[in-house]
N, C-alpha and C positions, 0 to 999 in steps of 0.2 A: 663647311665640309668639302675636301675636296672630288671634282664632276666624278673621279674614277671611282672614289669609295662609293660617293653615291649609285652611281652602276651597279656596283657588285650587291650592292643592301637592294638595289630595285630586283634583280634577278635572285636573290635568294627569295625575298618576297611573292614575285609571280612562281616560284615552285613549292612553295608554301601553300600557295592558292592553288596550284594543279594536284599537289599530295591531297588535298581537302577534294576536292573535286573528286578523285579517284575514291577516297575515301569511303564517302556519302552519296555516290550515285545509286550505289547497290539499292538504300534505301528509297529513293525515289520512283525506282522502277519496281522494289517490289510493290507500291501503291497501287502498281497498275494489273499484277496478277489475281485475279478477286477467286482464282481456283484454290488457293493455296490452302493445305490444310492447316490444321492448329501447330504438331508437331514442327513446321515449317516455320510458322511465326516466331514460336520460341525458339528455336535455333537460330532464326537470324537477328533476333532481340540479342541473343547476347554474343556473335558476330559482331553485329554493330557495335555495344557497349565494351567490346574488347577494341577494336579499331578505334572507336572514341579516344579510350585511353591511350594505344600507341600513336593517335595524333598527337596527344596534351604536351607527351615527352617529345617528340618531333619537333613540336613548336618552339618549346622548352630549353631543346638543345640548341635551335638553329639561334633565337633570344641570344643567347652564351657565346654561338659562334661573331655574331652581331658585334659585341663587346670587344671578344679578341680583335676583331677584325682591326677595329681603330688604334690598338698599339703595337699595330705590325707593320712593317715596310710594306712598301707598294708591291714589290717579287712577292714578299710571302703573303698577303691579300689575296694575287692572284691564283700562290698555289694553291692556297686554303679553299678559294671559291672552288677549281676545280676538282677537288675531295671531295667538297658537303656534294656538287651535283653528281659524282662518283657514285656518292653512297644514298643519293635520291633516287637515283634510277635504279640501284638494288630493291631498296624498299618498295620502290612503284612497280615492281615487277620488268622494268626495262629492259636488264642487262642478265648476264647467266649470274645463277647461284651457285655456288658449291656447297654441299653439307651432306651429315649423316640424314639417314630417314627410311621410310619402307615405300618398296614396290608392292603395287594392287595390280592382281589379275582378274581379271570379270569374261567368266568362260560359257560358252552352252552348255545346256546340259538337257541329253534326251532321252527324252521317255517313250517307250513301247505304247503307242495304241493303236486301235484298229485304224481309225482315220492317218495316222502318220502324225510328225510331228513340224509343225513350223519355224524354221531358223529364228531363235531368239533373238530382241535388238533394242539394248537399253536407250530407255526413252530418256529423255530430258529431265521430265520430274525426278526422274531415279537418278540422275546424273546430278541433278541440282540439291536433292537430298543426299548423298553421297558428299558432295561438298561444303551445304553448311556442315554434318555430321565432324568432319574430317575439321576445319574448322573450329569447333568447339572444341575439339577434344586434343589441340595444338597441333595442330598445322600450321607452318609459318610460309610456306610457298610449294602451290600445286600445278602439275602439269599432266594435261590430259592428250595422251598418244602423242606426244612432245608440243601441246598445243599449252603454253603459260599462260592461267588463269592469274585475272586481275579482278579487280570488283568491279570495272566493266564490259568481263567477258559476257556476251549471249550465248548461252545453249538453250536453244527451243529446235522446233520442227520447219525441216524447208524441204516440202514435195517426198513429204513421207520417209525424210532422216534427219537422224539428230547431228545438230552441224555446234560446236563449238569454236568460239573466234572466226567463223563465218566456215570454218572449213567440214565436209562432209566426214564422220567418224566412220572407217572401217569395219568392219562385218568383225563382230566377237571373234575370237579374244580382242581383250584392248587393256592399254596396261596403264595406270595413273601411278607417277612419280610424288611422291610427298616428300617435301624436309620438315625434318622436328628436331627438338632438342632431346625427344623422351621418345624413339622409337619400340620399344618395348611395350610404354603406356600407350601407347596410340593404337596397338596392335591390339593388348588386352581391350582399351573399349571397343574399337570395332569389331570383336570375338562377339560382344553380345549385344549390337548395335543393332537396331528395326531395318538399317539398310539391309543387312544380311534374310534378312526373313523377308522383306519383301522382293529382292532379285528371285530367290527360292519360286516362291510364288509364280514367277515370271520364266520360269525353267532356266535359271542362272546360280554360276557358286563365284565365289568370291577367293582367293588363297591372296595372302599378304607372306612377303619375308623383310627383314631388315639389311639395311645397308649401311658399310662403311661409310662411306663415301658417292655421292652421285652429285651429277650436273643437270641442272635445269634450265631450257633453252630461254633466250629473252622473249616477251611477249611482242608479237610483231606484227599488231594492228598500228594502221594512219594514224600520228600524231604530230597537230602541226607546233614543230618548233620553230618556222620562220620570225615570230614575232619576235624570240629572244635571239635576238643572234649579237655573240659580242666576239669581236675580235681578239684571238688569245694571245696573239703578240702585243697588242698594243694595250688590249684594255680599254679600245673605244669601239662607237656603235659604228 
């Protein structure tokens, strides 16, 4: 086989192993939340076993692309490589998305009492339930106050706020972009979805609309690509 194909089969390979990576961290870090309620578990039980399956066809595809690759000229190799990593980085959350889907609004909401009321400030678990939820019920790519969640984005607590992708969230309103194929459906389950009752709770309401058309920024946490680096003119390391 010649050194160049071999390149291009080793670099689809190492982003085979980064898709997987991205894929399956979610579950190894959730081993380490031992707060996590039940509702939580099953939600990202079947998170995961949906991601399982969009690796299987991932793999699947790239297999396929493997095959073309060896009765293609050397040009069309290299254009082909730089498509499949094109459309790796859409799936990794990399690069922007375009698609239909609904905006979420998560607003205050105050109440008259004697003592006053406390500016409301969705915590992390509601954020992270909010996202398996969104998730199950076909979400294909989410972004929080233009912050692109990936599977391993952190939202937890830093010095009493809730930071996603390390960045501090904004004082209510906050608004989360969703793409789906079935904006409608997505809207109806979240109508009667447990997240909605428990922001309630928390002196928060929720209003969703759909959209034509929206863009979702690339995810823009540290990732080291130095390892891969191929030269696009030549085709060598």
């Amino acid at each position: 086989m010649p050194v160049k194909s071999k390149i291009i089969i080793s670099i689809i390979c190492i982003f085979i192993g980064f898709t997987i990576a991205l894929q399956f961290n979610t579950a190894s870090e959730a081993n380490q939340r031992e707060t996590k309620d039940m509702w939580e578990v099953r939600a990202q039980i079947q998170d995961e076993q949906k991601q399982q399956q969009q690796l299987y066809q991932q793999i699947s595809d790239l297999e396929q692309t493997l095959q073309e690759y060896q009765q293609k000229s050397e040009q069309e190799q290299i254009s082909s490589l730089k498509k499949s990593i094109k459309q790796l980085k859409i799936q990794a959350g990399l690069a922007e998305r375009t698609s239909k889907g609904i905006e979420l609004t998560i607003e205050p909401v105050f109440v008259d009492s004697p003592t006053g009321s406390e500016y409301p400030m969705i915590s992390p678990e509601l954020l992270n339930q909010l996202v398996n939820e969104l998730n199950t019920y076909g979400a294909k790519d989410i972004a929080i106050e233009k912050e692109r969640i990936v599977s391993t984005s952190p939202i937890r607590y830093v010095n009493g706020e809730t930071y996603v992708n390390n960045h501090a969230l904004p004082d209510l309103p906050i608004t989360i972009s969703v793409l789906t194929d079935s904006p409608q459906r997505l809207i109806d389950y979240m109508e009667v979805s447990d997240f909605r009752d428990n922001i309630a709770i928390e002196n928060m309401s929720l209003t969703m609309s759909k959209k034509a058309e929206m863009t979702l920024p690339a995810y823009q946490g540290n990732i080291d690509f130095d390892s891969v680096k191929v030269n696009e003119e030549t085709g060598e390391d």
